[in-house]
C-alpha positions in Angstrom: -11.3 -15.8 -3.4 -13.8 -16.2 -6.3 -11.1 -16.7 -8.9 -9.2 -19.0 -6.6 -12.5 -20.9 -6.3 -13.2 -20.8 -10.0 -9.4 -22.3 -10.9 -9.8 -25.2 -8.3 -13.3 -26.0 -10.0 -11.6 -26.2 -13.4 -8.9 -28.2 -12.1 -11.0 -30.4 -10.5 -13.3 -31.2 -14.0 -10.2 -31.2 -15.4 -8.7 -34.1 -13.3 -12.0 -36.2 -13.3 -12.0 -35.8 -17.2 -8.9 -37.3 -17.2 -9.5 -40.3 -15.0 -12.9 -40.8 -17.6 -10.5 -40.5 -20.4 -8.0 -43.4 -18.7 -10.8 -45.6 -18.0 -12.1 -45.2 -21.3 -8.8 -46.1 -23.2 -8.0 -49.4 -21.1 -11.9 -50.5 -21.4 -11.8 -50.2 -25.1 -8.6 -52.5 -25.4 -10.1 -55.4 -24.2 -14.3 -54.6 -25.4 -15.2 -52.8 -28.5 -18.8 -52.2 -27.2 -20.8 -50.8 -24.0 -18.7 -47.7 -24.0 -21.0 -45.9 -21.1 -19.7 -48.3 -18.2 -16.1 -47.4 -18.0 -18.0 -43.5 -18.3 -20.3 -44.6 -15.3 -18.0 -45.8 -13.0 -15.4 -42.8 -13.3 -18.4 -40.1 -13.3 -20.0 -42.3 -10.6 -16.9 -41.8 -8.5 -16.7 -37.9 -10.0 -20.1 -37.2 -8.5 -20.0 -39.0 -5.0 -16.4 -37.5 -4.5 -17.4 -34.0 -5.1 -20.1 -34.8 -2.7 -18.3 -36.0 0.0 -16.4 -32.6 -0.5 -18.8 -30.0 -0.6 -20.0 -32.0 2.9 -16.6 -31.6 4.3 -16.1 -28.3 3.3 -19.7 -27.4 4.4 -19.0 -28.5 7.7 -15.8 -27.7 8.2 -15.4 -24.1 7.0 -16.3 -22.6 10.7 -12.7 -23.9 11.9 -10.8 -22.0 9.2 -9.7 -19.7 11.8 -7.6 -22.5 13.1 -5.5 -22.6 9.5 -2.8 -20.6 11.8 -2.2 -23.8 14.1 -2.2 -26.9 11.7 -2.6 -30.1 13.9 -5.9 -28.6 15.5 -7.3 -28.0 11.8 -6.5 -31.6 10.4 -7.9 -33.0 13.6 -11.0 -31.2 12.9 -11.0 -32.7 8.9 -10.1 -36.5 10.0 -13.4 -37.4 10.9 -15.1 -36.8 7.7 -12.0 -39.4 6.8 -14.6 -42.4 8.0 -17.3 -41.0 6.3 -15.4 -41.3 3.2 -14.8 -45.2 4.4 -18.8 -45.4 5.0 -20.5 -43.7 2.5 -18.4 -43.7 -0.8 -19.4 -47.5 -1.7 -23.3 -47.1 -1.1 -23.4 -44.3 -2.9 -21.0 -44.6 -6.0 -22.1 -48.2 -6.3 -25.6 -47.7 -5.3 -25.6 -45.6 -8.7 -23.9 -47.8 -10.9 -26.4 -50.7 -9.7 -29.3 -48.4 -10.8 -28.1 -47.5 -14.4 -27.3 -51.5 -15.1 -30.7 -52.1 -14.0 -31.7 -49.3 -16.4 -29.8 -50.6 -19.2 -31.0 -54.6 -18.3 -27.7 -55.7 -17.1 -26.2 -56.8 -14.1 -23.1 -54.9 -12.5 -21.1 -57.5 -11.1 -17.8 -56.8 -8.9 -15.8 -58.4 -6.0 -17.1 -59.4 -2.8 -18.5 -56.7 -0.2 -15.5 -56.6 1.9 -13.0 -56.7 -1.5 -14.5 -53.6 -2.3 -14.8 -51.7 0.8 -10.7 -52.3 1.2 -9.8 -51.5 -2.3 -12.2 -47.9 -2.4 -11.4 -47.1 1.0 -7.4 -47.1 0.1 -8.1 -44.8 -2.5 -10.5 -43.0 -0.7 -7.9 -42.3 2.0 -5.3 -41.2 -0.9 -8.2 -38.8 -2.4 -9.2 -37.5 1.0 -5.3 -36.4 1.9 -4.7 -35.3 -1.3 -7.4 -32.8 -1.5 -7.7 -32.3 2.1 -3.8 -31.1 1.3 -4.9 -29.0 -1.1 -7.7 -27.4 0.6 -5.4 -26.4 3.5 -3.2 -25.2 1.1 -5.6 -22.6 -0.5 -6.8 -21.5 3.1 -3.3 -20.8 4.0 -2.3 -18.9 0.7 -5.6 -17.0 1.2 -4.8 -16.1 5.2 -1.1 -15.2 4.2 -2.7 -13.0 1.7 -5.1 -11.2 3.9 -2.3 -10.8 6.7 0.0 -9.3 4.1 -3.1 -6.9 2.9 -3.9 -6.0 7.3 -0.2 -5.1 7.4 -0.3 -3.0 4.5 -3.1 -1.1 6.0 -1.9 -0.8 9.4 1.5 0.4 7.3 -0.9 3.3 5.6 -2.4 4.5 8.6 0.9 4.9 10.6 2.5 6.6 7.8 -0.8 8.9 7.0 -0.8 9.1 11.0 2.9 10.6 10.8 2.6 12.8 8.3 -0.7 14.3 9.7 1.6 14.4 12.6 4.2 16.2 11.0 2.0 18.7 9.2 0.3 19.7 12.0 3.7 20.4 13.6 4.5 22.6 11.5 1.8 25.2 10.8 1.8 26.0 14.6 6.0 26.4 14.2 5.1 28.6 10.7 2.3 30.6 12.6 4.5 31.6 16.1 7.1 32.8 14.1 4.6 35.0 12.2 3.1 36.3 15.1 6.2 36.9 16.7 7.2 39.2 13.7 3.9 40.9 13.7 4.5 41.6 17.8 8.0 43.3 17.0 6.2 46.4 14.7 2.9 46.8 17.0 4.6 49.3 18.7 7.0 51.0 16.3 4.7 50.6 12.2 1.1 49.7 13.3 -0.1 50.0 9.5 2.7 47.4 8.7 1.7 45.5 11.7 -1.6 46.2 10.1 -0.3 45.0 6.4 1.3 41.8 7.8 -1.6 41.1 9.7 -3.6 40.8 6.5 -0.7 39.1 4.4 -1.1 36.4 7.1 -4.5 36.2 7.0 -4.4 35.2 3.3 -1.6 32.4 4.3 -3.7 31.2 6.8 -6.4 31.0 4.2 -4.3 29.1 1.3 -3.2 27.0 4.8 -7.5 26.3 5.3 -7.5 25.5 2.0 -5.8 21.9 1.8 -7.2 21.1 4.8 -5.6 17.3 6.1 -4.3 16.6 2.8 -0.7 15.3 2.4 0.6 16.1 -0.8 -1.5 19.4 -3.3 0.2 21.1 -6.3 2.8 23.2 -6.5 0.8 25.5 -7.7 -1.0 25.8 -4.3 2.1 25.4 -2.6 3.4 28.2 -4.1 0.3 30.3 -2.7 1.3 29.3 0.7 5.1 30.3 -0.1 4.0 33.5 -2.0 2.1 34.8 1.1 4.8 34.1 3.3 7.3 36.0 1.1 4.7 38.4 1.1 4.2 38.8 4.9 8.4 38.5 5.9 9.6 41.1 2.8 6.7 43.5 4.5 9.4 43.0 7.7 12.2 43.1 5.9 11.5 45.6 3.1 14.8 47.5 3.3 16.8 44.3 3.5 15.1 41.9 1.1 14.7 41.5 -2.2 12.7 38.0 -3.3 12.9 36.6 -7.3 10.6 34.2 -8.3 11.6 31.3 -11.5 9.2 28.8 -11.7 8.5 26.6 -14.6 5.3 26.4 -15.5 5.4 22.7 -16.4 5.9 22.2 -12.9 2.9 23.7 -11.6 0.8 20.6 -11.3 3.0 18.2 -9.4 2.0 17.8 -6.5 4.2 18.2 -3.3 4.1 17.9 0.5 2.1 20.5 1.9 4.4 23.3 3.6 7.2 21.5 1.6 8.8 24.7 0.1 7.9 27.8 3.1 10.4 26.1 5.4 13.1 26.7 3.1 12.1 30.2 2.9 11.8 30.6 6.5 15.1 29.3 7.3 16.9 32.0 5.3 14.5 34.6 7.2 15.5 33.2 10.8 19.3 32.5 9.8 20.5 34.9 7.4 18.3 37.9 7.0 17.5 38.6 10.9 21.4 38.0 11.7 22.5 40.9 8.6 22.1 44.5 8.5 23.1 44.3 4.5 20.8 43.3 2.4 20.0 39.6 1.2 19.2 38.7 -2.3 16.7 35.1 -2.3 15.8 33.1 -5.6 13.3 30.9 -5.8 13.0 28.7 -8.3 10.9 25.3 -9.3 11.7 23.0 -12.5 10.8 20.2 -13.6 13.2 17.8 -15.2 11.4 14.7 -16.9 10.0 13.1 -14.0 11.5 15.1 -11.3 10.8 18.1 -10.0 13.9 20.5 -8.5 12.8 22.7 -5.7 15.5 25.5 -4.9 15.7 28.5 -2.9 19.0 30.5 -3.0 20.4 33.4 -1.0 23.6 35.1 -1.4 24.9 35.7 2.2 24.3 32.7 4.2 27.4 30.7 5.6 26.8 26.5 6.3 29.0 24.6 9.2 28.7 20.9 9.1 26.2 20.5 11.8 23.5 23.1 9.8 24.3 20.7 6.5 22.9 17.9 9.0 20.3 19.4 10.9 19.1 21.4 7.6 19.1 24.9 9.0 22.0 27.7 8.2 24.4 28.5 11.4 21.9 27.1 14.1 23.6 24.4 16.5 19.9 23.4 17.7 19.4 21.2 14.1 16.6 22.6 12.4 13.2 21.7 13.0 12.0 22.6 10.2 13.7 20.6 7.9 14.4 17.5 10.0 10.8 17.6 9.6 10.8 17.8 5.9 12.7 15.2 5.8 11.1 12.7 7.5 8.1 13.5 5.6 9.7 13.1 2.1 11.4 9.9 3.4 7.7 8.3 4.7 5.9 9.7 1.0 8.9 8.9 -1.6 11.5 7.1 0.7 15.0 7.2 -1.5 13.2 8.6 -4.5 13.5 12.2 -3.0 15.4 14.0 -0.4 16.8 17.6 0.4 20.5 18.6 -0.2 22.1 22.0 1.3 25.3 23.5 -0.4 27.3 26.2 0.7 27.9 28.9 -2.2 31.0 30.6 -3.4 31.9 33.6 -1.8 28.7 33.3 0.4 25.3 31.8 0.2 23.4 29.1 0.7 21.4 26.5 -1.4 18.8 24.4 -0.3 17.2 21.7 -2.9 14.7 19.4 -2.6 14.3 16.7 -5.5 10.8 14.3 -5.7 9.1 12.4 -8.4 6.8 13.7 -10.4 4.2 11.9 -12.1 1.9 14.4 -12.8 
């Protein structure tokens, strides 16, 4: 608002310097001498214009709410229309009388009612022009500050959703831990005992980012590590986890439980469903301004409904990552996404690409 303020006040010294300029030029083709009147009579003008103005726009700036409904607002402005008519000739001639006195001459014009017609014509062509004008800058200012309340609203439904989301899916993450845990109470109470304390540090690294949306990979990977940690402790005889992460991609930052899902989907679909054991890879690189999330197995089988729903032979769809994907489409939109491929003779590979500006 202050800039837009300081532009109009330029353009408006600018326009009056003008109109001094023109009045000077056509004075000086006909006299060669008393340059100051032509300069008195446009800066006479100047002054009790900006007057009339700063009244009007004193007066009048408690019905800017009404910029939304036009006719009300230039009702509200036409009044200060007569006051133009009234008080423009008293006070622009009024001071043009004074300096002639001042200078010992005599400032002669038309009759009384000549001038009131001629200044209150252009009076009325000032007054809509800048009363135009004025309602023009309200309404460029009120567009503006619906655009930035839309913008905001826009924010906090999307940082609503994706608090949403996140919270959706540490209760998912920690039932299915727990769940684990429960199976070995009864039959390997010092794994049950092991996981308990694996879990406890996810948990933790969980604590950690608190509500925050998006943390390093780095941090994610603590997350992911302890989960690896707590499900290989499960599945020690039928597991085997690599890790390949470049380290240039350690400080772009990601959605929180981003990568775990991934993992967990290759627990709950491929490793609990096989006796044989499943080899995972893990793997994070960063490719200019992209980072290239992976995780691998090498016995999981993909039907066309688990490509859609994100999760390996499950006809339910996934929660997991139908979640993950509405949460990379409300951070990145089309910028990132997750892609699952089935793997030749068997095996599964889930990818998720997002910027990285880090």
């Amino acid at each position: 608002m202050q800039k837009t303020r300081t532009i109009i006040a330029i353009a408006w010294l600018l326009f009056w310097s003008l109109m001094i300029s023109t009045s000077v030029q056509e004075y000086l083709r006909e006299h060669d001498h008393g340059l100051w009147k032509p300069v008195l009579w446009e800066t006479s003008s100047a002054l009790t214009g900006t007057l009339l103005l700063l009244l009007q726009r004193y007066y009048t700036r408690q019905y800017d709410a009404w910029i939304a409904t036009p006719v009300r607002w230039f009702l509200r402005q036409l009044p200060w229309l007569f006051a133009y008519w009234l008080l423009f000739v008293p006070i622009a001639f009024g001071m043009r009388h004074a300096v002639y006195a001042l200078m010992g001459e005599s400032y002669t014009h038309d009759s009384w009612s000549r001038v009131f017609l001629y200044e209150d014509i252009k009076m009325t062509v000032f007054f809509s022009l800048f009363t135009a004008i004025t309602f023009g800058v309200l309404s460029f200012h009120a567009m503006l500050d619906q655009r930035v309340r839309v913008e905001r609203a826009n924010a906090s439904l999307r940082q609503a959703q994706l608090l949403r989301l996140s919270q959706q899916m540490q209760p998912h993450f920690l039932f299915n831990a727990l769940n684990t845990i429960s199976s070995l109470m009864h039959s390997d109470v010092a794994r049950a005992d092991s996981m308990l304390v694996q879990l406890s540090d996810v948990l933790r690294a969980t604590l950690d980012v608190g509500e925050r949306h998006l943390v390093p990979l780095q941090t994610e990977l603590r997350i992911v590590r302890g989960y690896a940690a707590l499900m290989g402790e499960r599945f020690a005889d039928r597991v085997s986890i690599s890790w390949e992460i470049d380290d240039a991609a350690l400080a772009c930052e990601v959605p929180v439980m981003s990568v775990q899902p991934l993992l967990e989907n290759v627990f709950k679909h491929t490793v609990e469903r096989r006796r044989q054991p499943v080899a995972i890879h893990v793997s994070a690189l960063r490719q200019q301004d992209m980072l290239l999330l992976r995780v691998q197995d090498d016995s999981g089988t993909l039907t066309a409904a688990c490509a859609e729903g994100g999760s390996t032979a499950d006809s339910t769809g996934g929660i997991s990552l139908r979640n993950l994907r509405e949460r990379l489409s409300a951070l990145y939109g089309e910028r990132a996404g997750v892609e699952l491929r089935q793997l030749a003779p068997a095996g599964v590979l889930t990818e998720i690409r997002l910027p990285c500006a880090s």
